[in-house]
N, C-alpha and C positions, 0 to 999 in steps of 0.2 A: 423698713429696709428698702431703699432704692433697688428696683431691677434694673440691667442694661437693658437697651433698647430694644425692643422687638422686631424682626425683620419684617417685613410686609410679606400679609397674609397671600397664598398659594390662591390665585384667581377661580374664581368658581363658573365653570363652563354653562351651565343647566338649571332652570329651578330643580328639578330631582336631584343633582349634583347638592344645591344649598341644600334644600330640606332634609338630605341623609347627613350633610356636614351638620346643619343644626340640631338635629336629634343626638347626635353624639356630643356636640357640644353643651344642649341642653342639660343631658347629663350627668356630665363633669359639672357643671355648674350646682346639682343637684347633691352627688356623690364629691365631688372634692374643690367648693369653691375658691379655695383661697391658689388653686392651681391657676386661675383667668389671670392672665396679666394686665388684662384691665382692672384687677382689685388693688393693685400696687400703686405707690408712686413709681414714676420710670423717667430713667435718664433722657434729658432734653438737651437743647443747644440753645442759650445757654443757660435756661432754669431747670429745675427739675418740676415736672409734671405732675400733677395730681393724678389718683387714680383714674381710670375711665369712667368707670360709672361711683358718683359721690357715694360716700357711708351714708349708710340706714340711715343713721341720726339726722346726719345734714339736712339729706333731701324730704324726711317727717320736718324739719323743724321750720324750712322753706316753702314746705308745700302747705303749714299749716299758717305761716304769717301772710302768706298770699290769701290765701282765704279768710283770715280776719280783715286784711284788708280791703277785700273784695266784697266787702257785704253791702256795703250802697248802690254799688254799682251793679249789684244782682238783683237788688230790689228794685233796681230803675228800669232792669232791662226786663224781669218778670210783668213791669207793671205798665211796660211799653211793650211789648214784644212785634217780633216782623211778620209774625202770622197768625191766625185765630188760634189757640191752642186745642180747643175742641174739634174743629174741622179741622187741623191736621193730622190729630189724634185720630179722628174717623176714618180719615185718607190712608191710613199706616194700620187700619184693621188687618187686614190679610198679613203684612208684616210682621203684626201682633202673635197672631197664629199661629204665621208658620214658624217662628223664635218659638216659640214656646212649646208648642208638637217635639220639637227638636233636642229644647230645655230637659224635656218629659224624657224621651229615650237615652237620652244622656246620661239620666238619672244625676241631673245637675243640681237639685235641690238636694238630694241626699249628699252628696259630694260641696255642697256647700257647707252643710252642716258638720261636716267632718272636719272644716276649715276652721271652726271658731274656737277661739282661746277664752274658753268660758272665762277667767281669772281676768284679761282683757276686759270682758262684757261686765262684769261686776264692776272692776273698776270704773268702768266709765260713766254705770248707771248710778255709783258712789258720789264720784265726782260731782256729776248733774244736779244730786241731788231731785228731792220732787218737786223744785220749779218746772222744770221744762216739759213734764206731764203735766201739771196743774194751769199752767199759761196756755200748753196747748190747745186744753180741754176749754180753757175761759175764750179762748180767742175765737174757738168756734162755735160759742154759744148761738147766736144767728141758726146755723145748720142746723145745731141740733133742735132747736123751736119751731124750724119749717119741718125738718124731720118727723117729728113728734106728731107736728099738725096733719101730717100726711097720714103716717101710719095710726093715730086716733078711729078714724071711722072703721077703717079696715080691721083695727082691735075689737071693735064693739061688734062689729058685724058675726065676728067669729064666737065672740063672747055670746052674743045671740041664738045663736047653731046650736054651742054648747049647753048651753042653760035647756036647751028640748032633749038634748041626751039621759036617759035615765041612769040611775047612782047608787040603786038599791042593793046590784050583787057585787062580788069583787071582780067578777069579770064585767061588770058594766062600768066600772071606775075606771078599771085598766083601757077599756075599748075607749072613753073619755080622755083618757090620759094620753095616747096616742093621736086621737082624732084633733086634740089642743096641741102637737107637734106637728102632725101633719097640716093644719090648718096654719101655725104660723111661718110653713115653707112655702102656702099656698099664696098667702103674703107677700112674702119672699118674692115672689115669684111673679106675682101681678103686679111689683113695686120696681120689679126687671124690663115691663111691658111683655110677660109671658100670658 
C-alpha cells in the first residue's frame, strides 16, 4: 500500500537532540516496525518510490551476489595487499586490547550468543556439507606438518619428565595426570614465546 508523502523531518539542533531522537526512534523500529515510513512505498512525482530501506530479501540476495562475484578480486587483493599484514597487525596491538577489554565488560560474547538462530547454524552447516571442513583442514596441511614439527621435541621432552614420575599409588597416577596437563600448558606456553 502506497503512503502519501512524508513531510520533512523536524531539524535536529544538537547531537544530544539526535541521539535522544534516535533512541526513540530505535525503538519503534524495534517495538512497531512497519510504523517507519521508510518500510513503505511512498508517493513520488511522478513514480512511486520504493521503500527506503530495501526488503530483507532483496538486500540478502544482493549482498550475497556481490560476494560471489567478488571472490577473484578478494583473492587478488589478499594476495597483493597495501601493507604487510603482520606488522600491521602488530601496529593495531594496543587497539586489539583495548576492543576487547571493552568486548569483556560488555559481556558481548555472551550477548552474541544470544543472537544465534541455532536452526540458521544447522542449516548452513547442512548446506556445506563436510567439504568445506575437509578442504579446509587439506589446504592447511603445510601448517599443520611445521606444526607438528615444532611441538615434536617439546612432546618428548615432557614425555621424558614423565616417564621419571612414579605410578605405583593412585595418588601418584593422579599427581602424573596433572603434571601431563600442566606440562602441555607449559607448551603452550613456550610455543607463545612465554
Amino acid at each position: 500500500m502506497s503512503k502519501a508523502k512524508p513531510k520533512p523531518p523536524a531539524a535536529v539542533d544538537s547531537l544530544s537532540a539526535f541521539e535522544k531522537s534516535l533512541a526513540g526512534k530505535l525503538d519503534q523500529a524495534v517495538n512497531d516496525p512497519d510504523s517507519l515510513e521508510g518500510m513503505h512505498e511512498r508517493q513520488g512525482n511522478p513514480v512511486t518510490l520504493g521503500p527506503r530501506i530495501p526488503e530483507a530479501a532483496d538486500m540478502a540476495a544482493d549482498m550475497v551476489a556481490k560476494a560471489a562475484a567478488a571472490g577473484e578480486k578478494w583473492l587478488k587483493k589478499v594476495l597483493h595487499p597495501k601493507k604487510d599484514p603482520i606488522t600491521a597487525a602488530k601496529a593495531a596491538a594496543g587497539k586489539y586490547k583495548n576492543k576487547m577489554e571493552e568486548a569483556l565488560r560488555e559481556n558481548r560474547f555472551e550477548k552474541g550468543l544470544d543472537m544465534v538462530n541455532e536452526d540458521e547454524m544447522y542449516e548452513t552447516i547442512t548446506a556445506g556439507g563436510a567439504a568445506p571442513f575437509t578442504s579446509g583442514v587439506q589446504r592447511r596441511a603445510k601448517k599443520v606438518e611445521r606444526v607438528m614439527g615444532e611441538l615434536r621435541p617439546l612432546q618428548d621432552a615432557l614425555a621424558e619428565e614423565l616417564d621419571k614420575m612414579p605410578i605405583d599409588t593412585e595418588e601418584q597416577r593422579e599427581a602424573k595426570m596433572i603434571a601431563a596437563k600442566r606440562g602441555m600448558q607449559a607448551i603452550g606456553k613456550k610455543r607463545r614465546g612465554g
